[in-house]
C-alpha positions in Angstrom: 14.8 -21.9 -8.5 16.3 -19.3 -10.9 13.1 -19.6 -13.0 11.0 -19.0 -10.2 13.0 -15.6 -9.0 12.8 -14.6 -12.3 9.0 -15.4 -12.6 8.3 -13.4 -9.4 10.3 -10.6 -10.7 8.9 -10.2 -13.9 5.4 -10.2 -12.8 6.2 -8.1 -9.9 7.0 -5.4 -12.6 4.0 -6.4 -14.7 1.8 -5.9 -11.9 3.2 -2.3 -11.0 3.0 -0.8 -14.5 -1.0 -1.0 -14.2 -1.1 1.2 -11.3 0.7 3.9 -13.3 -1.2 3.8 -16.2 -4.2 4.5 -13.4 -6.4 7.2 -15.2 -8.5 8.9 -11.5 -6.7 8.7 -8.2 -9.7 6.4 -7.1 -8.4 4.1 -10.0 -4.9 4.5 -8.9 -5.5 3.5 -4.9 -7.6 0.2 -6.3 -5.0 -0.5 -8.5 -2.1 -0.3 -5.8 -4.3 -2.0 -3.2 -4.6 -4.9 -5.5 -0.9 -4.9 -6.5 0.3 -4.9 -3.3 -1.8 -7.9 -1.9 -0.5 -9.7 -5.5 2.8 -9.0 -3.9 2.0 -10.3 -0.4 0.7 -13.6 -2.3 4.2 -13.3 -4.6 6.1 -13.4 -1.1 4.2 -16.4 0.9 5.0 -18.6 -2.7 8.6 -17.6 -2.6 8.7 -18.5 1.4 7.0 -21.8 0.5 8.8 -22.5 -2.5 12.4 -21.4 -1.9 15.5 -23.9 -1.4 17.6 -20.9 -0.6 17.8 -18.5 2.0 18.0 -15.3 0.1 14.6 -16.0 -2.1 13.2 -17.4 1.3 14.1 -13.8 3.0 13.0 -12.0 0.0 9.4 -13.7 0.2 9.3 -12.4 4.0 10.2 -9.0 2.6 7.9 -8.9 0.2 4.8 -10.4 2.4 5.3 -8.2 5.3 6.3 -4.8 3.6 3.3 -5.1 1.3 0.7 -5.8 4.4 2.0 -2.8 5.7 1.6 -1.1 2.4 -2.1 -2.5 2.0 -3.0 -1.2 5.3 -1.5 1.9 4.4 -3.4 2.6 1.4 -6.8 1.3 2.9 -6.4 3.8 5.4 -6.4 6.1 2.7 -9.2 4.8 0.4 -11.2 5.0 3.3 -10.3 8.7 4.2 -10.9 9.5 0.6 -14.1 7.9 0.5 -12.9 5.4 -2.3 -14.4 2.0 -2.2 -12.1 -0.8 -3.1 -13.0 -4.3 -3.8 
């Protein structure tokens, strides 16, 4: 289970670098957006994978916060007039 915690983690951080390496502020809302639903996936595999109940709790963190967070930024794109796929 440590491997998988550690797994999640590090491409967690993988993910997130891209969207600051973003080069117009379109870019950077289409890369967040896509980042964050990576994370809601990341969270619903630790919930379905855990044996303990910290990782378990972690993957609800991570699924709900960044749903919120997706929402969030959509709103945004959409004020802004930027299309994301």
């Amino acid at each position: 289970m440590r491997r998988l915690t550690c797994s999640m983690i590090a491409s967690a951080l993988f993910m997130t670098a891209g969207v600051a390496f973003a080069d117009t502020p379109s870019d950077f809302l289409a890369k967040a957006l896509q980042t964050s639903m990576n994370e809601v996936e990341l969270g619903k595999l630790a919930q379905k994978n855990a044996s303990s109940g910290g990782v378990n709790a972690l993957g609800v963190r991570l699924q709900r916060d960044h749903a919120r967070l997706g929402k969030v930024l959509a709103n945004v794109a959409q004020q802004k007039g930027v299309t994301v796929s």
